[in-house]
N, CA, C and O of each residue as an XYZ file, in Angstrom:
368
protein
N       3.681      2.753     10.377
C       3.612      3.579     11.559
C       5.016      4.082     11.856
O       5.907      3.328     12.245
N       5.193      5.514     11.640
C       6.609      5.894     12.479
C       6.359      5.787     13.778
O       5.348      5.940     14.465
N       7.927      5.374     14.082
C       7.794      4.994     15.657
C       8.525      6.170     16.338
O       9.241      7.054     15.868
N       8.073      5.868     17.739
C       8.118      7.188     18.837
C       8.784      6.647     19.973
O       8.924      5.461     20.270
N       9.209      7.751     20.621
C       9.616      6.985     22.235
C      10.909      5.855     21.930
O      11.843      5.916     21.130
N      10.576      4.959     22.791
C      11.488      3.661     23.698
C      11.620      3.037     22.652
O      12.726      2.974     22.113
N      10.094      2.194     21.919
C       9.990      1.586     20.706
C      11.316      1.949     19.603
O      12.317      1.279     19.347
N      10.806      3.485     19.002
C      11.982      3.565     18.307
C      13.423      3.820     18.629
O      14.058      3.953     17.583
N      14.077      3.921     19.569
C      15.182      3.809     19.980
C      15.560      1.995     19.955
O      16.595      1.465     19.553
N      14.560      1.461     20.422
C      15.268      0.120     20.328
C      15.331     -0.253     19.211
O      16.391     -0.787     18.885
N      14.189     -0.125     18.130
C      14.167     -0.664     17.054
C      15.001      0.110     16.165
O      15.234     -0.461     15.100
N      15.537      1.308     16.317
C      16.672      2.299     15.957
C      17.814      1.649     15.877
O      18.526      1.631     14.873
N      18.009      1.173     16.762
C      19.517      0.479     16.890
C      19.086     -0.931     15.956
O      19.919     -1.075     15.061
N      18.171     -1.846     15.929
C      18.824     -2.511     14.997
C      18.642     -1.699     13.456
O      19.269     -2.152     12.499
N      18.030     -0.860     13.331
C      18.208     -0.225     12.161
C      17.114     -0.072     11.091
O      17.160      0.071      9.869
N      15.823     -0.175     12.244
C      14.438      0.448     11.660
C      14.096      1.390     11.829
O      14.520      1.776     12.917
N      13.240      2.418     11.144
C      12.523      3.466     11.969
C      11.395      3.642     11.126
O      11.159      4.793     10.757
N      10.470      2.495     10.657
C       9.260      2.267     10.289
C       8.768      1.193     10.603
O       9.588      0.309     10.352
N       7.411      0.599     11.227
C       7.187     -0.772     11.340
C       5.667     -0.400     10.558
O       5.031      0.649     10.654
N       5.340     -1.585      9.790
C       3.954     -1.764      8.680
C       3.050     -2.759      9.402
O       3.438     -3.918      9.548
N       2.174     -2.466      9.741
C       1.047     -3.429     10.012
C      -0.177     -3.845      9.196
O      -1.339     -3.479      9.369
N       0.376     -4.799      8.145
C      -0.202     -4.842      7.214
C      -1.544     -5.916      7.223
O      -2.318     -5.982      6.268
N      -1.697     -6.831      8.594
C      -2.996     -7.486      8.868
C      -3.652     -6.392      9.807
O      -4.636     -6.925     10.320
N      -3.553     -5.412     10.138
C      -4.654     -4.649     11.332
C      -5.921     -4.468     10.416
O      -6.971     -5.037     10.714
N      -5.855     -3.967      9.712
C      -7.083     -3.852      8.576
C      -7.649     -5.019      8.824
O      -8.621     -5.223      9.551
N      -6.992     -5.840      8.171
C      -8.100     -7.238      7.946
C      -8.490     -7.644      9.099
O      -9.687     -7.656      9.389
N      -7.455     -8.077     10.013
C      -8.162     -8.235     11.497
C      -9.208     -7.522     11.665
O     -10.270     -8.083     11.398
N      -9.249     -6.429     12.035
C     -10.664     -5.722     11.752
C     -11.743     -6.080     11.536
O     -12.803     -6.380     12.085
N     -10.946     -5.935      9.982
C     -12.499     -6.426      9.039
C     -12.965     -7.516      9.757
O     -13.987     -7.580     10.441
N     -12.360     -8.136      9.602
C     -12.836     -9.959      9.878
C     -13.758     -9.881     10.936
O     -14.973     -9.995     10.774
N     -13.084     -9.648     12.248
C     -14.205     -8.808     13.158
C     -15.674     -8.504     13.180
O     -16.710     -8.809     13.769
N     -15.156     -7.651     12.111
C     -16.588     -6.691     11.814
C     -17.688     -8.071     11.133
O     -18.843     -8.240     11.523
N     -17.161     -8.733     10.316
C     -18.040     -9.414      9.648
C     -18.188    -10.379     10.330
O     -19.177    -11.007      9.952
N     -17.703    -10.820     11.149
C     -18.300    -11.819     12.268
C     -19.578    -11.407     12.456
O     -20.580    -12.040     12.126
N     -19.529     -9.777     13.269
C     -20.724     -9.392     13.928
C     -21.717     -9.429     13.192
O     -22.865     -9.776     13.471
N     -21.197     -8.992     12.024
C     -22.038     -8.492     10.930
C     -23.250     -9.899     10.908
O     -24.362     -9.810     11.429
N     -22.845    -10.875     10.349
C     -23.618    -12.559     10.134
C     -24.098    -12.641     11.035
O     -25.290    -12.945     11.068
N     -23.145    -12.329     12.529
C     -23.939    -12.874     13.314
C     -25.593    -12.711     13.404
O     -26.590    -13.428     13.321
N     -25.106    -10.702     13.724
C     -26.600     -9.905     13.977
C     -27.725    -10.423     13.049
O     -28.841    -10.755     13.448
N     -27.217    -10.461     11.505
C     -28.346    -11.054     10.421
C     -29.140    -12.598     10.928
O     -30.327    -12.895     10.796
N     -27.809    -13.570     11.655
C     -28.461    -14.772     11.798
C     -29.348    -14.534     12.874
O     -30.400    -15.174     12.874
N     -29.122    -13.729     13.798
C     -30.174    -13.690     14.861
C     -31.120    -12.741     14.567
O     -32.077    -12.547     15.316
N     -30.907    -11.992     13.315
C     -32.406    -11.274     13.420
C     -32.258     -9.809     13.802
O     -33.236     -9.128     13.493
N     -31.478     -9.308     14.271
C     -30.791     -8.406     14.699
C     -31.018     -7.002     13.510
O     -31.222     -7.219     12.316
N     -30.948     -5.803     14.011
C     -30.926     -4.936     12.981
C     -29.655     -4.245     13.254
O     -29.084     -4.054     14.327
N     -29.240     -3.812     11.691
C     -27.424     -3.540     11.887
C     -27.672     -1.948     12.397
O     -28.333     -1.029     11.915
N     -26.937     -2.047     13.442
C     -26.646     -0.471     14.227
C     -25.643      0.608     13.071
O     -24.668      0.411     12.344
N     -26.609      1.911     13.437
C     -26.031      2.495     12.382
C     -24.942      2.933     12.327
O     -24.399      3.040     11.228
N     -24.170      3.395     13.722
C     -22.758      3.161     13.735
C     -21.823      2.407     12.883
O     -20.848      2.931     12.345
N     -22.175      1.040     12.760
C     -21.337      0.143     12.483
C     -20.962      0.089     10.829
O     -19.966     -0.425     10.320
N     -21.966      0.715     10.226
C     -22.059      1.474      8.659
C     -22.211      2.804      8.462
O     -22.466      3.795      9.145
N     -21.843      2.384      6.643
C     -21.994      3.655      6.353
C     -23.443      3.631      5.327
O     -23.851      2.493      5.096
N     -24.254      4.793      4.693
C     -24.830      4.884      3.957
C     -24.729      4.569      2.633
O     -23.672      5.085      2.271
N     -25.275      3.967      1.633
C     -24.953      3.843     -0.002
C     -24.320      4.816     -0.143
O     -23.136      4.664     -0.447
N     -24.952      6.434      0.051
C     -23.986      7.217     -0.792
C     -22.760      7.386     -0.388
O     -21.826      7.657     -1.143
N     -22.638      7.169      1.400
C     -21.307      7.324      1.738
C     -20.162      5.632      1.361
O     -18.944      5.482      1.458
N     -20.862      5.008      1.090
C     -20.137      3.541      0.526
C     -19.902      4.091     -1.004
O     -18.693      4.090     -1.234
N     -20.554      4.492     -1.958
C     -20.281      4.911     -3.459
C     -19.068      6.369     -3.552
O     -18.304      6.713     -4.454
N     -19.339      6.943     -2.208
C     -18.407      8.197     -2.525
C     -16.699      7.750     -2.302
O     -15.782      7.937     -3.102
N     -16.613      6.844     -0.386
C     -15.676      5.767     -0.840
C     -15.009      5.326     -1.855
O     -13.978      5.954     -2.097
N     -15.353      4.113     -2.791
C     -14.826      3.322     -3.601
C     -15.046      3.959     -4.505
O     -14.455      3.358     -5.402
N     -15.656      5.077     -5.072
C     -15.523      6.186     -5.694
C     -16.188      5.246     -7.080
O     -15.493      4.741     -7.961
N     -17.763      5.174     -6.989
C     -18.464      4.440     -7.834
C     -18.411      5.216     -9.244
O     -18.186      4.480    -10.206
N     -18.552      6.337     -9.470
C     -18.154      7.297    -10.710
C     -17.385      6.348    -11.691
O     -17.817      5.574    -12.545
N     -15.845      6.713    -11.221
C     -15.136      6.270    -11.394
C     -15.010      4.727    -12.183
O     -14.677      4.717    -13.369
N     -15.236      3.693    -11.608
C     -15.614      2.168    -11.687
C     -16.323      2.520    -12.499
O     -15.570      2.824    -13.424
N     -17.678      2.761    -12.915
C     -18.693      2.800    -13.940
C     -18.036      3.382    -15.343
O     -18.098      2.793    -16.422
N     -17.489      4.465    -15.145
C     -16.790      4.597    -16.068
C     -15.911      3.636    -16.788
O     -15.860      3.334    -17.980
N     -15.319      3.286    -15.886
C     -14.174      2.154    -16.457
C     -15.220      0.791    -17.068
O     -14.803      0.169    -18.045
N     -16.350      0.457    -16.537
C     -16.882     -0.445    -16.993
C     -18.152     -0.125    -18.317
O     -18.862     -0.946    -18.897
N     -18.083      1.301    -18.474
C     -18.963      1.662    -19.866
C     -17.688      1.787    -20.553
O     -18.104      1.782    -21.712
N     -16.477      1.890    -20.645
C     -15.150      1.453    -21.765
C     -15.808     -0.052    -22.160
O     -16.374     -0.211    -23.241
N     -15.680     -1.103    -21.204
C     -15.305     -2.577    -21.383
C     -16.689     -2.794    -22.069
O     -16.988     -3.862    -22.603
N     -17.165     -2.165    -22.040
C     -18.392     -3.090    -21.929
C     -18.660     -3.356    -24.109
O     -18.529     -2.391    -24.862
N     -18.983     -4.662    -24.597
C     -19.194     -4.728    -25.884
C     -20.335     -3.700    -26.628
O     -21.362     -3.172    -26.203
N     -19.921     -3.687    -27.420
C     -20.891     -2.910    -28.339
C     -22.530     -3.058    -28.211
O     -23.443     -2.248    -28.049
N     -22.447     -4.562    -28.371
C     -24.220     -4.807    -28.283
C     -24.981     -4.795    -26.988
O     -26.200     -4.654    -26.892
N     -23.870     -5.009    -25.704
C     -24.438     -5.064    -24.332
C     -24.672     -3.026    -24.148
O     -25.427     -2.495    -23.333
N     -24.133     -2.583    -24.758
C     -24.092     -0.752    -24.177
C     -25.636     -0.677    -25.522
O     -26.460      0.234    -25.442
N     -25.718     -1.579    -26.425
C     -27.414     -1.152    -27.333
C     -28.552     -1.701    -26.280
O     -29.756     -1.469    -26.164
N     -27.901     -2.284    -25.778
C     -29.211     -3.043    -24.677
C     -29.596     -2.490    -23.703
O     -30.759     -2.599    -23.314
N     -28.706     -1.784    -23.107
C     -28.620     -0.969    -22.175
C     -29.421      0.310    -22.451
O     -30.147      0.965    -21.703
N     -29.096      0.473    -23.688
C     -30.193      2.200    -24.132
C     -31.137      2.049    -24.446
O     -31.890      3.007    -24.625
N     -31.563      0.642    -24.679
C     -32.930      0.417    -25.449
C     -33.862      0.064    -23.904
O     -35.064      0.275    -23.742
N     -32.862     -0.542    -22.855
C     -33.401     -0.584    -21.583
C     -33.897      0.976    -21.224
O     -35.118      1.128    -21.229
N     -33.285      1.853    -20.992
C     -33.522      2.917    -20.745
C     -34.575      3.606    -21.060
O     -35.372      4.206    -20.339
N     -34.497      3.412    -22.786
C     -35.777      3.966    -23.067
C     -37.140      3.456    -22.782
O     -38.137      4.173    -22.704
N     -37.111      1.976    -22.611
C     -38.204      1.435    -22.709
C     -38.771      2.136    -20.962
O     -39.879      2.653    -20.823
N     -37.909      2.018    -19.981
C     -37.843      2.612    -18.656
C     -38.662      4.029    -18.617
O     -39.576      4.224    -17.816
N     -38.279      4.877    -19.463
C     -38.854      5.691    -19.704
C     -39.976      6.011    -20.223
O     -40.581      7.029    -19.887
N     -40.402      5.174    -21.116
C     -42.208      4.842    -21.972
C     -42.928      4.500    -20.269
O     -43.730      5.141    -19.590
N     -42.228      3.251    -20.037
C     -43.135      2.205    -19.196
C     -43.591      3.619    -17.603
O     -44.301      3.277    -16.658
């Protein structure tokens, strides 16, 4: 966060003019997933606010991407299994 105002004048003089808040995220999160368990343990249905959609969660973490990287890794005989899955998907 660049700082503004009073903040950065004081923190100017000792000779900052950036401060990082590198737990606000997680605080957050953590937060969030409190509620999150909670609502599930009670039964609760998750408000749609509080998420996002699959496609807007895959466009995020940019699922493309990842898949790609994991049809590289993946062994020879697990990517034959995979096509023979497919096809059979396709008969059935």
């Amino acid at each position: 966060m660049l700082l503004h105002g009073p903040r950065r004048r004081n923190l100017g003089r000792l000779g900052f003019n950036m401060v990082l808040y590198p737990t606000t995220v997680l605080f957050r999160q953590t937060r969030a997933i409190q509620r999150a368990l909670s609502d599930l343990k009670a039964g609760r249905p998750m408000p749609k606010d509080d998420s996002v959609t699959m496609d807007e969660f895959e466009t995020i973490v940019d699922i493309a991407y990842w898949k790609s990287i994991e049809e590289k890794a993946l062994p020879l005989g697990e990517k034959v299994r995979q096509a023979i899955n497919k096809v059979v998907k396709k008969i059935a």
